[in-house]
C-alpha positions in Angstrom: 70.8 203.4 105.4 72.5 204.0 102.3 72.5 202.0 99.4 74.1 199.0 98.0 76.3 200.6 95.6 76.9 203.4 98.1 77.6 200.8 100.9 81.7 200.5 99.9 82.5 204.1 100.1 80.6 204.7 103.2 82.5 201.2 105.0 85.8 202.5 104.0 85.6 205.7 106.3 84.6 203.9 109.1 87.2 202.1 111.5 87.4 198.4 111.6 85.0 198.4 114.6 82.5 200.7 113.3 82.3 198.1 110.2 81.8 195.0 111.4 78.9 196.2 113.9 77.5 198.1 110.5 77.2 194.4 108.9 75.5 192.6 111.2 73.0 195.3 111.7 72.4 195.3 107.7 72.1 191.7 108.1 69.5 191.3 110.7 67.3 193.8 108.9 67.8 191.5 105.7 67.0 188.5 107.6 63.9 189.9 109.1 62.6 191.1 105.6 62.8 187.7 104.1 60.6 186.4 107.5 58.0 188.9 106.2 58.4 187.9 102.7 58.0 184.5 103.6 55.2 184.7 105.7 53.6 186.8 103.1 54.2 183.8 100.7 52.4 181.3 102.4 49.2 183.1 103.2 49.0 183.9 99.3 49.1 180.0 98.9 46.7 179.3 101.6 44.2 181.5 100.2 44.7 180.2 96.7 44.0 176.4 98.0 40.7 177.6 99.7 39.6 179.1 96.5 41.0 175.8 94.2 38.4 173.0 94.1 38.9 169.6 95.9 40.1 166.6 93.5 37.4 164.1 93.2 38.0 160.7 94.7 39.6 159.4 97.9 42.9 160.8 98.9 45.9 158.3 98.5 47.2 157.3 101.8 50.6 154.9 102.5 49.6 151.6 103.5 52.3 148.4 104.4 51.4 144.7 104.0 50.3 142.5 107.4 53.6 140.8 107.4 55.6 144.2 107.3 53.2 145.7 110.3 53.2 142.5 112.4 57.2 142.4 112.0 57.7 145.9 112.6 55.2 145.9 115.8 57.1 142.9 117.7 60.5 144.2 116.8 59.4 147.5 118.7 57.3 145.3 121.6 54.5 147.2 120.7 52.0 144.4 122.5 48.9 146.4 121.8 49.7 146.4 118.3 50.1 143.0 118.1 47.1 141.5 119.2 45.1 144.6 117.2 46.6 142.8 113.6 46.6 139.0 115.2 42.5 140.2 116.0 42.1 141.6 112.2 43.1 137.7 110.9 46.6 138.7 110.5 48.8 135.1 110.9 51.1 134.9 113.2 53.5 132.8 111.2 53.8 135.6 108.5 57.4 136.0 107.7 60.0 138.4 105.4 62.0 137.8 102.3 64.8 136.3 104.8 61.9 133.7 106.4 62.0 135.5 109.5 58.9 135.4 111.5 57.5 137.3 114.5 58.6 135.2 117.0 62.0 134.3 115.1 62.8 138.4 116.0 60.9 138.2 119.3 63.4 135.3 120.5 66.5 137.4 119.3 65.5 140.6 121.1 64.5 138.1 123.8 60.2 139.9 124.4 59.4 137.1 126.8 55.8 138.7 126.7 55.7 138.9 123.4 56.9 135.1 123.0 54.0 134.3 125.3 51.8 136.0 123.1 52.6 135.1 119.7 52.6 131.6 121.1 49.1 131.7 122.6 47.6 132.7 119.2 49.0 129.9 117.3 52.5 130.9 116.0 54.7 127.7 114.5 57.2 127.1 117.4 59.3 125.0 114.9 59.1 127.5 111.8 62.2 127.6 109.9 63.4 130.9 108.2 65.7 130.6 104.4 69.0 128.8 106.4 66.3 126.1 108.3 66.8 128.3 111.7 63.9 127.6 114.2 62.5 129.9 117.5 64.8 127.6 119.3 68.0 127.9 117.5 67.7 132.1 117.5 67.2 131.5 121.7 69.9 129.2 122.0 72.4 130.4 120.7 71.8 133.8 122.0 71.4 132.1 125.5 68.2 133.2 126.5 67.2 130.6 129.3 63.8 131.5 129.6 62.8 131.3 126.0 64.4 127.9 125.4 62.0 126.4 128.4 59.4 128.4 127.3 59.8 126.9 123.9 60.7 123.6 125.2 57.2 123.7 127.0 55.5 124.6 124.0 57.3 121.4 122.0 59.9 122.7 120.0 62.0 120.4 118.4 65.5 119.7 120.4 66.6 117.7 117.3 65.9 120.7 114.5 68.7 120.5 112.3 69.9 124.0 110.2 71.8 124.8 106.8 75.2 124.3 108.7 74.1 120.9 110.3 73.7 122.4 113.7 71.0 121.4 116.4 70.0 123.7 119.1 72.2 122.4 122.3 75.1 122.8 119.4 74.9 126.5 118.9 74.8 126.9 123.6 77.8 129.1 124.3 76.7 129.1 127.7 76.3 125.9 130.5 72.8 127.6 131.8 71.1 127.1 128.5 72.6 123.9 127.5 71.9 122.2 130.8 68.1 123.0 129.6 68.5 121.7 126.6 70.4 118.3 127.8 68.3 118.2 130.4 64.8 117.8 128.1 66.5 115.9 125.2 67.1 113.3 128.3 63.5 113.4 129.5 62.4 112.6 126.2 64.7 109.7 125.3 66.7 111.1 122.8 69.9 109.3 122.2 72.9 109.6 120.3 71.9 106.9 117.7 68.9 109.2 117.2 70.8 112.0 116.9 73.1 110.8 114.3 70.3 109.1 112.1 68.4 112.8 112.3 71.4 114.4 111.4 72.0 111.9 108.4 68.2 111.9 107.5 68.4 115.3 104.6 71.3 113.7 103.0 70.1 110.5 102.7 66.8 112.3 101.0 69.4 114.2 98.6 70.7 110.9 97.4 67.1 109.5 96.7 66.6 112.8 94.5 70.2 112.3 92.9 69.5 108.9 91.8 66.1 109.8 90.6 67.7 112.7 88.5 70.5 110.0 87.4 68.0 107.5 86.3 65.8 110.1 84.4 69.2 111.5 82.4 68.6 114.5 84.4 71.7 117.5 84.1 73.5 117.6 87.3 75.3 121.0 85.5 72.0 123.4 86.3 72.4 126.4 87.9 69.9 128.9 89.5 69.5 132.5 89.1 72.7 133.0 91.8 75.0 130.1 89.5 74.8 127.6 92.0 74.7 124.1 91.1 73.9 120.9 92.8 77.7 120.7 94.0 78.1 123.8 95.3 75.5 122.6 97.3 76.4 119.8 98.3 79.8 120.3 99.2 78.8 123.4 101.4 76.3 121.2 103.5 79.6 118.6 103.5 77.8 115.7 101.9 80.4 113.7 100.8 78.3 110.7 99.9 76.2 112.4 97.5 79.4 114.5 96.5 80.8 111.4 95.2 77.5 110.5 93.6 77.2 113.8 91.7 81.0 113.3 90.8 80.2 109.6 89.0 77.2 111.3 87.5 79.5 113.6 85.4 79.5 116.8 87.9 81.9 119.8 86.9 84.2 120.8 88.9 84.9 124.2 87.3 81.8 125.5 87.3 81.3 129.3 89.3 78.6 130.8 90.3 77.9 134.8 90.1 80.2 135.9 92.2 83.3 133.3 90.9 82.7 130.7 93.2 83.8 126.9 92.5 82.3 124.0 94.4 85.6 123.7 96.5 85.8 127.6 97.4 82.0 126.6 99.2 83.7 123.8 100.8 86.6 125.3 101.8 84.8 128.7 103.4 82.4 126.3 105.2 85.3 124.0 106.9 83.9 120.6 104.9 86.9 119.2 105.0 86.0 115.2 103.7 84.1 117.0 100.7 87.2 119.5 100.2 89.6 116.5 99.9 87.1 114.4 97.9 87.4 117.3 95.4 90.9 117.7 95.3 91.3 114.0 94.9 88.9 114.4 91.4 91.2 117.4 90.3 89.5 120.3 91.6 92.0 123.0 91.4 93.4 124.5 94.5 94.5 127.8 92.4 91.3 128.8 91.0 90.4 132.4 92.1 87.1 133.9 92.6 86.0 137.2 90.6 88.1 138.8 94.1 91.1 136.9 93.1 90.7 134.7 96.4 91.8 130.7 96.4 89.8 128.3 98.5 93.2 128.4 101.1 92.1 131.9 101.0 88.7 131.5 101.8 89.5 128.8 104.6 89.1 130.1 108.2 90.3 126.8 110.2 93.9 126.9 111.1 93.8 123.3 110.9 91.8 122.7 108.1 94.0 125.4 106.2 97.4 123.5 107.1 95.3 120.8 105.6 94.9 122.3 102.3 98.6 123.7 102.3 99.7 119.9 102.1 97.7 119.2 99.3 98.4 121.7 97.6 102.4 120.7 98.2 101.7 117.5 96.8 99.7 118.2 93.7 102.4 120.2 92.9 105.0 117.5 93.2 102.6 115.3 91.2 102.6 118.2 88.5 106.0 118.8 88.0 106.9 115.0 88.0 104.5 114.5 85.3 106.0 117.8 83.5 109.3 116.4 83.7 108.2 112.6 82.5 106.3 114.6 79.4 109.4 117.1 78.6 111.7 113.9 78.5 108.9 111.8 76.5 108.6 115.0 73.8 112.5 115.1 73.8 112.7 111.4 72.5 109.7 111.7 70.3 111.4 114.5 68.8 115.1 113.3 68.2 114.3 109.8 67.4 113.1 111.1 63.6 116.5 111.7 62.2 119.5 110.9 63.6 121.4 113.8 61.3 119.8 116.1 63.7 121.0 114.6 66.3 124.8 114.4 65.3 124.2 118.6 63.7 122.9 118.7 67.5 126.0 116.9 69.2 129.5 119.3 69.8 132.5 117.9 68.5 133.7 116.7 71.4 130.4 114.4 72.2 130.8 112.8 69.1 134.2 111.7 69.7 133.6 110.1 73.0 130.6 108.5 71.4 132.4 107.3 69.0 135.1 106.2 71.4 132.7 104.1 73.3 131.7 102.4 70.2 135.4 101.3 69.1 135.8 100.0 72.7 133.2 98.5 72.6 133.7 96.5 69.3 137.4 96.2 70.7 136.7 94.5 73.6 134.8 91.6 72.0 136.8 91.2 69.3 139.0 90.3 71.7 137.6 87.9 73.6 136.7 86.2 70.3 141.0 85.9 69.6 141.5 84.8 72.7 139.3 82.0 72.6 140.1 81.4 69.4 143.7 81.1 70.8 142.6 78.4 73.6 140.7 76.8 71.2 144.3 76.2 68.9 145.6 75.4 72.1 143.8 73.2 73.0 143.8 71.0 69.6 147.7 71.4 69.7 148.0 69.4 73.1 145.7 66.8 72.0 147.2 66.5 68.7 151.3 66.4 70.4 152.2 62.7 71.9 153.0 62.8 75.3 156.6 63.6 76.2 158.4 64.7 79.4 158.1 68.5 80.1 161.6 69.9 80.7 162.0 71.7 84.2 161.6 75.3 82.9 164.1 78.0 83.7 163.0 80.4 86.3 163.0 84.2 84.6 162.6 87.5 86.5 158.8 88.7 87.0 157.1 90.4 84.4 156.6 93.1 86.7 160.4 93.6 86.8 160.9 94.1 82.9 157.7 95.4 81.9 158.6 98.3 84.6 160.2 100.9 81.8 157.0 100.9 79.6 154.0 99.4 81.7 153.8 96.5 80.1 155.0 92.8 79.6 157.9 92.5 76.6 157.2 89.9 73.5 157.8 87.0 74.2 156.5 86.2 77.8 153.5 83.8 78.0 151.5 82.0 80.6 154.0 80.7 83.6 152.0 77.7 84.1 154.3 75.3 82.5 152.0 75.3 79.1 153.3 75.6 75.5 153.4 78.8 74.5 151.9 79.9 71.1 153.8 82.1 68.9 152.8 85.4 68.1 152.7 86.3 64.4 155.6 88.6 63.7 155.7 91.5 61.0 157.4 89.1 58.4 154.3 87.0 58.1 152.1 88.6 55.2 148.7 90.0 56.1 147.1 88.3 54.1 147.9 84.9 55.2 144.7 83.0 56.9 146.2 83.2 60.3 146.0 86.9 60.5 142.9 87.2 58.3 140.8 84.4 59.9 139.0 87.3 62.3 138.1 89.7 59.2 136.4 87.5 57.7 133.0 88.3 59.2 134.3 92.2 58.6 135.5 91.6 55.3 131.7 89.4 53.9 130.2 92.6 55.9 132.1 94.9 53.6 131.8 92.6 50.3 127.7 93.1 51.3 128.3 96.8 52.0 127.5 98.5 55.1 124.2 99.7 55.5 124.3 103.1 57.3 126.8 105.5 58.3 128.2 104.4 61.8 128.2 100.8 60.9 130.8 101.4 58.0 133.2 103.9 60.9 133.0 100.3 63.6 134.1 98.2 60.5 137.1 100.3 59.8 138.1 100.7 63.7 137.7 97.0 64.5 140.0 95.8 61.5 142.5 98.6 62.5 142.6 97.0 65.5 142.8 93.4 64.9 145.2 93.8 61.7 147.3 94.1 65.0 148.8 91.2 66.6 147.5 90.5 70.2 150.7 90.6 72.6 149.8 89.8 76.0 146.8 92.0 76.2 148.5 94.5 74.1 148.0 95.3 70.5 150.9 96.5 68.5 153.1 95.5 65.6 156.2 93.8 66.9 158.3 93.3 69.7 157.5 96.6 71.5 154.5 99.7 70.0 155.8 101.9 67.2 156.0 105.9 68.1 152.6 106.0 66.1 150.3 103.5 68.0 148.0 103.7 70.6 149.1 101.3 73.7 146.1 100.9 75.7 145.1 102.7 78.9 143.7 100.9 81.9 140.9 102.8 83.4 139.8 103.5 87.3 138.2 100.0 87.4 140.8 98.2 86.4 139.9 97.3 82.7 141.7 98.0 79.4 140.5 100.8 77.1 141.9 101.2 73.6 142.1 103.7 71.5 142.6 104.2 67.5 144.4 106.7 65.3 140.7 107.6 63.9 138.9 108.2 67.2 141.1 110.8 68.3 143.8 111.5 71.5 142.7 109.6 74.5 141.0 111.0 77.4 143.2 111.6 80.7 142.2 108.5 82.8 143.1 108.0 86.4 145.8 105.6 87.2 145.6 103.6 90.1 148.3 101.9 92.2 147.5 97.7 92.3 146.1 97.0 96.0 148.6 93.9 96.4 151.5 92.3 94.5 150.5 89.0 93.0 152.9 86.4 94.8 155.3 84.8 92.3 154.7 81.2 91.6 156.6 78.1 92.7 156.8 76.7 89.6 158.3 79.1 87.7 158.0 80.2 84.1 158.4 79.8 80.8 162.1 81.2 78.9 162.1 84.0 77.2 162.8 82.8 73.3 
């Protein structure tokens, strides 16, 4: 066979055929050199080992722990096993890092023989493994009929409570198994109150070890190794009495354990639905995330009990962004009550204006009703002061309504149509400064001798005497018999009442007229002349 280097020339002049049955026969001889070379190899090393010397001491060998054999025998049924490690004073009730015992795994994989066996040496029919499962809670629930009567007849406990609160006949997916199970709870007299006081029994011991940690100023904030505090705890077990307790003591609610868990995320996964709400109601946060970004809603498995938590959720966030609003508007006032500058630099143009509109109404409008019963008050005195004399029969005149109908109003002159004497109206040739039309300024006028005090107090003064300088024509102020070109003849609003408006506060606003709803009926009596 030629050589490697001479192997490409000599392929090339062969066909395609030729080639490939050349290659595998090169490979088969290469193949059956390195089986010589190999077997060549290993009688070299055996004769070197006979010719090295023996170590001294015993040769190491793998050995397991009882518990690990005696597991690993039942798991595989291995009987003979078994009994060899139960003979060599292995215990039966040996269990795992889990608390898993022999006849824990025997009952799952249901070894009826083995059962028998474990139980006839002494195994614990009631042990409990790390979540507080017994023998009888593995059978049940896997609905192994046999086992349960078998471990009913070797007195296993029918009211064995677990981690989740569950007794046996509670974990019976099937009628077989839970017709044994009813059927020896009844034989033995177990009733419901006995029921509910066992189920009640490992949280009423919690409490008594809360309130000896209370009394003794104890933290209720430790954590184990794994984060978990005493509410994480309790609130996975749905104790809500001792939930509440823990919460009086000071508990957090914030407080996660290694993987980012919160007290209500245990709740929540484990359907506790009292606790969940309890925690809520003490401001446990229903939008905390765990280190995998999940919410308690998240976590929450029960339709129900999720729709639940949706509703809260709805409602704290009502709650939130009521009290958001209540503290924006609270800031807001805080804020602008410091300077009122800030408030007018603040204010457009327009705003100010109407404010200040408002105020001269305002101030208007009860310096009005001040002249008017300062009017009936004159009246009054004049009547009482006149000697009685026969009233003439007045002379009818047409309706107000009729003559005020070009300009809205009621023309000088016209008074109350009840037969009463009529007070004249000052007129333009009485001076201004006589006392009749400066008897109302005089409380403006000792304001302005003592000076106003601020700003907008000083622009009401100056309004309110521009407004009562005017004589008061039925409801009208003005300067004579009819308004100058100038004036501003009051509006009546929407409502019915009588806005006015000054040269200083600006044009008046568009207001919306409205028709009367009915005539007022003219009187019998008549009215007064027009003088």
């Amino acid at each position: 066979m030629a050589s490697h280097g001479e192997l490409p020339g000599e392929l090339e002049k062969m066909p395609s055929l030729e080639r490939l049955r050349a290659a595998q026969r090169r490979r088969a001889q290469q193949l059956k050199r390195w089986a010589l070379y190999e077997k060549e190899m290993q009688s070299r090393k055996r004769k070197a080992d006979r010719r090295r010397p023996a170590p001294p001491g015993p040769r190491k060998r793998v050995s397991f722990s009882a518990s690990v054999a005696l597991l690993e025998a039942s798991a595989r049924n291995d009987a003979e096993e078994v009994r060899y490690l139960l003979k060599n004073s292995v215990s039966p009730d040996l269990c795992n890092e889990d608390g898993l015992t022999a006849l824990h795994q025997c009952c799952i994989d249901n070894y009826e023989d083995m059962v028998k066996l474990l139980l006839n040496r002494g195994a614990n029919v009631n042990a409990q493994d790390n979540e507080l499962w017994t023998p009888l809670h593995a059978a049940a629930t896997c609905g192994h009929a046999n086992l349960v009567r078998i471990l009913i007849h070797h007195g296993a406990d029918l009211l064995a409570v677990n981690s989740d609160g569950n007794m046996p006949y509670d974990l019976c997916e099937d009628d077989p198994t839970l017709d044994i199970i009813e059927t020896a709870m009844a034989n033995r007299g177990i009733t419901q109150e006995m029921i509910n006081e066992t189920r009640a029994a490992v949280e009423r011991r919690m409490m008594g070890d809360l309130q000896t940690l209370l009394q003794e100023n104890r933290d209720l904030n430790c954590a184990d190794s794994q984060g978990v505090t005493l509410l994480h705890i309790v609130a996975a077990n749905g104790y809500a009495q001792a939930a509440e307790l823990l919460l009086e003591g000071g508990a957090r609610l914030d407080v996660q354990d290694v993987d980012g868990w919160q007290p209500l995320h245990a709740a929540a996964c484990w359907g506790q639905m009292h606790v969940a709400e309890l925690l809520v109601s003490h401001g446990a946060s229903l939008d905390a995330k765990t280190y995998m970004d999940e919410t308690p809603i998240d976590l929450c498995e029960d339709e129900e009990f999720r729709a639940i938590l949706m509703d809260l959720k709805h409602k704290h966030d009502i709650i939130m962004k009521s009290q958001l609003k209540q503290k924006t508007s609270l800031c807001r006032r805080t804020s602008s009550a410091g300077s009122r500058g800030k408030v007018v630099r603040r204010a457009s143009l327009s705003d100010r204006n109407n404010l200040h509109r408002k105020e001269y109404e305002k101030e208007a409008i009860l310096w009005r009703s001040g002249k008017e019963e300062e009017e009936r008050e004159r009246e009054s005195d004049q009547e009482s002061t006149q000697p009685s004399e026969p009233q003439e029969t007045p002379r009818p005149c047409k309706p107000a309504t009729q003559q005020g109908a070009q300009n809205g109003s009621v023309p000088a002159g016209h008074g109350p149509c009840n037969g009463e004497t009529r007070t004249p109206a000052p007129s333009d040739s009485e001076p201004q400064g006589s006392p009749s039309s400066q008897g109302p300024l005089e409380p403006w006028m000792a304001n302005r001798e003592r000076g106003p005090q601020t700003l907008s107090e000083l622009k009401r003064q100056r309004a309110a005497a521009k407004l009562l300088s005017r004589p008061l024509l039925n409801g009208h102020l003005g300067n004579g018999p009819g308004p100058p070109a100038d004036a501003r003849v009051p509006q009546v609003s929407s409502n019915g009442s009588a806005v006015y408006f000054t040269p200083a506060s600006g044009d008046p606003p568009l207001l919306r007229l409205r028709q009367p709803a009915e005539e007022v009926a003219q009187k019998s009596q008549g009215c007064c002349a027009i003088s």
